[in-house]
PASEPA-368730 format. One record per residue (C-alpha): chain; x, y, z. Coordinates in pm, whole numbers, plus 50000, padded with zeros to 5 digits. Example, Ala and Ser with C-alpha at 12.3 -4.5 7.8 and 13.67 -1.06 7.14 Angstrom:
2
A 51230 49550 50780 .
A 51367 49894 50714 .
end
This chain:
353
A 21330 61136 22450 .
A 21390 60849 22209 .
A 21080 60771 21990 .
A 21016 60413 21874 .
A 20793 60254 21615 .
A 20690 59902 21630 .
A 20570 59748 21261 .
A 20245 59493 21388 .
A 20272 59243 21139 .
A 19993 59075 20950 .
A 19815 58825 21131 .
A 19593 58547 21045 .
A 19286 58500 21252 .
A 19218 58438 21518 .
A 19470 58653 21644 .
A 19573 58424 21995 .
A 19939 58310 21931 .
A 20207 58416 22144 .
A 20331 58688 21941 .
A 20002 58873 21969 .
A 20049 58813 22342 .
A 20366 58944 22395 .
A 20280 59280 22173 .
A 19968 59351 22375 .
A 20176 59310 22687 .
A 20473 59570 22523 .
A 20160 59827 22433 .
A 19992 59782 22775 .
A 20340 59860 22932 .
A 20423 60183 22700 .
A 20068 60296 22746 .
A 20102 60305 23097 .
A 20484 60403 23177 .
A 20633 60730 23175 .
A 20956 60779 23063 .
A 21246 60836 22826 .
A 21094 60624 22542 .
A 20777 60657 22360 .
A 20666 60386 22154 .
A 20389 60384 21921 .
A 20192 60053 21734 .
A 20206 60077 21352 .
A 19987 59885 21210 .
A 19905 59901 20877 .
A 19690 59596 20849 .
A 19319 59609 20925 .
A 19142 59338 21041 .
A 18734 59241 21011 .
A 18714 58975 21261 .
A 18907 59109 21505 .
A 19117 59438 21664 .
A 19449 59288 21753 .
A 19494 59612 21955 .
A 19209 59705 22136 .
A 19224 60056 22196 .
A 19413 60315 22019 .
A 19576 60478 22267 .
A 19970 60482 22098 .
A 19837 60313 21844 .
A 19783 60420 21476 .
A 19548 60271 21293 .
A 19527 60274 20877 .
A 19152 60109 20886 .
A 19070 59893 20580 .
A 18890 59566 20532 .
A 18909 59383 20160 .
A 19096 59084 20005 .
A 19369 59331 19913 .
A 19441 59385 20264 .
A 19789 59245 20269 .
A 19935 59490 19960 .
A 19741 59731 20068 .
A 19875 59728 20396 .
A 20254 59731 20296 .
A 20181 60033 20094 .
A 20037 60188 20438 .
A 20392 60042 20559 .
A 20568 60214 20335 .
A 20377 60563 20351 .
A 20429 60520 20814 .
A 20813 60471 20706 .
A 20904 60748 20475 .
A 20703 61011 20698 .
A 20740 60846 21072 .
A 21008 61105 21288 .
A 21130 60841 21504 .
A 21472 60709 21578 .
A 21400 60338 21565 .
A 21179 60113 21390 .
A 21129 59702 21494 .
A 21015 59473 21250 .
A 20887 59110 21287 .
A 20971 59027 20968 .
A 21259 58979 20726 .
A 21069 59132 20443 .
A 20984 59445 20658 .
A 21383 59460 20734 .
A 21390 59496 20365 .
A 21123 59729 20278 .
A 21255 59929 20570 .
A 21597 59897 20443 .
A 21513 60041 20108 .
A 21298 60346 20237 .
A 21567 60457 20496 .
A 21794 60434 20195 .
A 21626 60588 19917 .
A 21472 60914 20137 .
A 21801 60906 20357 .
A 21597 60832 20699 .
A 21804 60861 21023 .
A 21565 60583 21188 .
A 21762 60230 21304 .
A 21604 59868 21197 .
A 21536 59621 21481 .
A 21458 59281 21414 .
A 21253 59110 21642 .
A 21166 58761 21509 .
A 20938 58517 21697 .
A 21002 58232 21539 .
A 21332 57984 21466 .
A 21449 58158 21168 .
A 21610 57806 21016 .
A 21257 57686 21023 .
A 21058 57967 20926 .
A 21270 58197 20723 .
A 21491 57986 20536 .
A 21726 58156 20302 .
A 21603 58483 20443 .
A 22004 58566 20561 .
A 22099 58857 20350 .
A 21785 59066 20471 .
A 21873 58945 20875 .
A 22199 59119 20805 .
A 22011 59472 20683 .
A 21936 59533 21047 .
A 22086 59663 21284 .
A 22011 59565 21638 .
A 21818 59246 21695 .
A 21599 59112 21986 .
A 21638 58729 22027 .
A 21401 58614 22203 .
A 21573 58275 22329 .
A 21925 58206 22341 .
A 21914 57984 21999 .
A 21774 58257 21815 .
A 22064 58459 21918 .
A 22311 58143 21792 .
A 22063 58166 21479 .
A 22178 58530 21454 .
A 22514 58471 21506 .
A 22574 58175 21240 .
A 22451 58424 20986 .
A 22759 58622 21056 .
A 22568 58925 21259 .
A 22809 58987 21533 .
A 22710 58969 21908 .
A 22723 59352 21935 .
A 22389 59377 21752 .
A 22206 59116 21937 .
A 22034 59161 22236 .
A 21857 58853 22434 .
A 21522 58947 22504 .
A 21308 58653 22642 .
A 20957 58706 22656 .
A 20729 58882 22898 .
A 20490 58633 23121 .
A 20263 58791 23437 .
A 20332 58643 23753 .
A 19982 58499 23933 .
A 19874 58549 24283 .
A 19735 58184 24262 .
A 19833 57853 24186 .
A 19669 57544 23978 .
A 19678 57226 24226 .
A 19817 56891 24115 .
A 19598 56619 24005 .
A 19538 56368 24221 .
A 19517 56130 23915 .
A 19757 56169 23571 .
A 19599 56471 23371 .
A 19802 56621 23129 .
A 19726 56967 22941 .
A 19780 57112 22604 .
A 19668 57446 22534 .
A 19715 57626 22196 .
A 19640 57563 21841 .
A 19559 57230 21799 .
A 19744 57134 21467 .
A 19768 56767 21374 .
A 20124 56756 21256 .
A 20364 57060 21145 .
A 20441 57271 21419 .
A 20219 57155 21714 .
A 20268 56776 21611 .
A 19982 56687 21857 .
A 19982 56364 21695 .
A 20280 56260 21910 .
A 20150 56388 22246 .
A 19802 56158 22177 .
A 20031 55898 22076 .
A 20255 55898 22401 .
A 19937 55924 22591 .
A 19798 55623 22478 .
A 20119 55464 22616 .
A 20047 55630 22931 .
A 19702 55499 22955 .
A 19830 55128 22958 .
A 19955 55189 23322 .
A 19744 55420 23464 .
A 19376 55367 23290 .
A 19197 55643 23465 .
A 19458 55904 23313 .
A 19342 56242 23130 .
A 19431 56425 22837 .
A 19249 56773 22787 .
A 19342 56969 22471 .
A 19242 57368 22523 .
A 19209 57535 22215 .
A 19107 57538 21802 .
A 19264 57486 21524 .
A 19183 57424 21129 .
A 18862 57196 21078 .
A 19125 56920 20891 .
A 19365 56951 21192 .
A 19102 56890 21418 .
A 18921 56611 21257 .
A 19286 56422 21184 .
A 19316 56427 21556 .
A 18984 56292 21640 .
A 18997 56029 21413 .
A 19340 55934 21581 .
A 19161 55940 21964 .
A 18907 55699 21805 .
A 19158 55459 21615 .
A 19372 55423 21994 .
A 18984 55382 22150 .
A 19066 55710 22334 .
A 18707 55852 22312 .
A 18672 55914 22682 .
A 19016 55963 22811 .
A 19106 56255 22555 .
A 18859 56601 22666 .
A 18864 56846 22362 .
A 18797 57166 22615 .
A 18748 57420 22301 .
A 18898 57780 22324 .
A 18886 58050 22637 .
A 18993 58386 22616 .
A 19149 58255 22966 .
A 19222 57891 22979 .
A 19391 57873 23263 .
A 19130 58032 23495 .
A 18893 57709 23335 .
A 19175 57448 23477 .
A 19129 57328 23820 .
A 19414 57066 23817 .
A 19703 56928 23617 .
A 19969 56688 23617 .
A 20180 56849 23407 .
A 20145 57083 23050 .
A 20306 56872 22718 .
A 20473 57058 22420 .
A 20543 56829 22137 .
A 20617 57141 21875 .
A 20851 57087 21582 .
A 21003 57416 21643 .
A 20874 57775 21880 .
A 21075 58061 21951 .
A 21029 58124 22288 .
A 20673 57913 22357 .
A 20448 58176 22616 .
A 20233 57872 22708 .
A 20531 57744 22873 .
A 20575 58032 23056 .
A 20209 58025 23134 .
A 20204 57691 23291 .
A 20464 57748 23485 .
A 20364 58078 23649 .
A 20016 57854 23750 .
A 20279 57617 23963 .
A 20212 57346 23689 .
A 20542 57131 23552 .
A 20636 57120 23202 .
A 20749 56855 22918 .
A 20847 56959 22644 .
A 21051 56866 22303 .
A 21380 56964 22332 .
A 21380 57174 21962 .
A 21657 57407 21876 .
A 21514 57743 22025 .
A 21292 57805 22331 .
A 21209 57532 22561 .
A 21618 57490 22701 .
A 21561 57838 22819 .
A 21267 57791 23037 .
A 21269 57441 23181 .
A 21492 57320 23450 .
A 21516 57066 23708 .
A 21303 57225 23940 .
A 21008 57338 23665 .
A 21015 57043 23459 .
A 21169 56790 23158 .
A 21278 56771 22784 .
A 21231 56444 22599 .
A 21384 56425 22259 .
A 21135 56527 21936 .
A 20981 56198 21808 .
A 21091 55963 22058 .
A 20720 55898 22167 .
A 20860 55607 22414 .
A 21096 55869 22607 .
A 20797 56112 22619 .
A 20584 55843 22786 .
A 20892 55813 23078 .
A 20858 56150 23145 .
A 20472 56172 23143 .
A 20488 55923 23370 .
A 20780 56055 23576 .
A 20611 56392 23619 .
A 20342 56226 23755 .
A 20564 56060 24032 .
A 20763 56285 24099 .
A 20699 56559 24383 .
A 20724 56919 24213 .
A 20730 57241 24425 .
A 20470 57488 24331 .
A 20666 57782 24496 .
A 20982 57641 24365 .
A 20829 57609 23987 .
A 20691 57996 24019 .
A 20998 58152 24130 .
A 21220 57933 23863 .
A 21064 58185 23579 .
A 21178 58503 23743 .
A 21332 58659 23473 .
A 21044 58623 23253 .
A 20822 58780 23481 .
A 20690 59142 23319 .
A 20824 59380 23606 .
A 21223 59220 23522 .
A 21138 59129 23186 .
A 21057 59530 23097 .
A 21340 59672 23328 .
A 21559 59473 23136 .
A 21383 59589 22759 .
A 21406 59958 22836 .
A 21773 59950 22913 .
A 21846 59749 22604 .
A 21666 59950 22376 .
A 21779 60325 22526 .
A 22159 60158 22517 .
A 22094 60062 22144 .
A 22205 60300 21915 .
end
């Protein structure tokens, strides 16, 4: 049986992005399959406000709450990677490819390194190339990660495609009779959300069809959020724009949608995408260099170019005109759905090394 560790990284609250998704989905999976892997949840991080991992089944724990959490924590790293038995270790972040590196190294461990970055590394790990190239398998998780990989010089051999892991629903969020549009995630004025754009394109919107919605589903920083009230007020978008707050489950709170906007500066492999679409509900979204082009289609959705707020008002208001199939939105996302997306991870990770 091949043994696997997975390295949970250290997370800022409150612990809802879509890398906390997927790894709950990977630990309910390995909890509750028997077969010829075993994979256990390292995480060396404690956390007061929150237990990333709910229960501890396959998971081990190193519990610890202070403002030295995050060195503490890599020394509990460190201690989990000179004693752990197992054959492979994945990392989600370049430093852990290095501190993994050096361990293996230094006590002459047998284990392999697998990156598995969430993020566009040109955006989020700049300069980082040297430890990329330490590892070696990696899981892209979109199809420009994997040309991320590859400019570094990491041949194709090591890289594996991945995707992400989204459940498929037994029921389906209607259209809106009337333009409503949807956000849900972190609301974040500028930077990676740029939700500024989307309530800028919206006020566009509004000057043909005046009874059109915008709800926002989520929280973000106290200065993010007030920035983008202020901007609702300035446009005189008080009552059109619905700040919903965060739901464990958003999308059993939405009863109808035109269509879910993404106007991030740069994702991996966005989940909420994913989301929308397994709800029946269309997509717009920036057309950035990793993510999006993987999901969206014809038949699911549109891409409008990053800070062309006049093309992202066309395609709100094409969306809104245009006739979408539900069924036809659903089944586009196939290979994202958990039962393929896991067939396909075990094989790829029993094949790899």
């Amino acid at each position: 049986m091949k043994s696997v560790d997975v390295i949970v990284p250290y997370f800022y609250p409150p612990y809802i992005g879509g890398t906390e998704t997927v790894l709950r989905k990977w630990k309910q999976y390995f909890k509750d399959t028997d077969g010829d892997l075993k994979v256990r949840f390292i995480q060396p991080f404690a956390y007061r406000d929150s237990q990333l991992l709910s229960d501890k089944d396959g998971l081990r724990i190193r519990p610890f709450n202070n403002k030295l959490m995050k060195y503490i924590g890599l020394i509990n790293l460190a201690a989990d990677l000179i004693f752990t038995k197992s054959d492979m270790v994945i990392v989600l972040s370049p430093k852990y490819i290095r501190l993994s590196y050096k361990i293996r190294r230094i006590f002459h461990k047998k284990y392999r390194i697998t990156n598995w970055i969430h993020f566009s590394l040109t955006k989020m790990f700049v300069n980082n190339d040297k430890y990329f190239r330490l590892a070696d398998y990696h899981l892209a998780i979109s199809t420009g990660i994997k040309q991320q990989l590859l400019d570094m010089g990491i041949s194709d051999e090591k890289i594996n495609t991945v995707f992400n892991p989204t459940d498929s629903n037994c029921y389906q969020i209607k259209a809106s009779k009337v333009p409503k549009y949807i956000y849900v995630g972190r609301l974040e004025y500028q930077h990676q959300k740029n939700l500024q754009e989307l309530i800028h394109a919206f006020c566009l919107v509004r000057k043909k069809f005046p009874d059109a919605t915008l709800e926002l589903w989520g929280n973000g920083l106290k200065k993010d959020t007030d920035q983008i009230k202020t901007l609702v007020k300035q446009l005189q978008l008080d009552e059109a724009v619905l700040f919903k707050g965060w739901y464990k489950t958003p999308w059993k709170e939405i009863d109808s949608a035109t269509a879910f906007v993404l106007t991030s500066t740069y994702e991996g492999l966005p989940m909420s995408i994913l989301e929308a679409m397994s709800h029946g509900i269309p997509v717009i979204s920036s057309s950035i260099s990793t993510g999006p082009e993987d999901e969206i289609t014809r038949e699911n959705g549109m891409l409008y170019h990053l800070g062309d707020i006049e093309e992202l008002k066309n395609k709100m208001l094409e969306v809104y005109q245009k006739d979408y199939s539900q069924e036809k939105i659903t089944q586009s996302i196939n290979r994202f759905y958990s039962e393929n997306y896991f067939a396909n991870l075990v094989r790829m990770l029993q094949e790899m090394g």
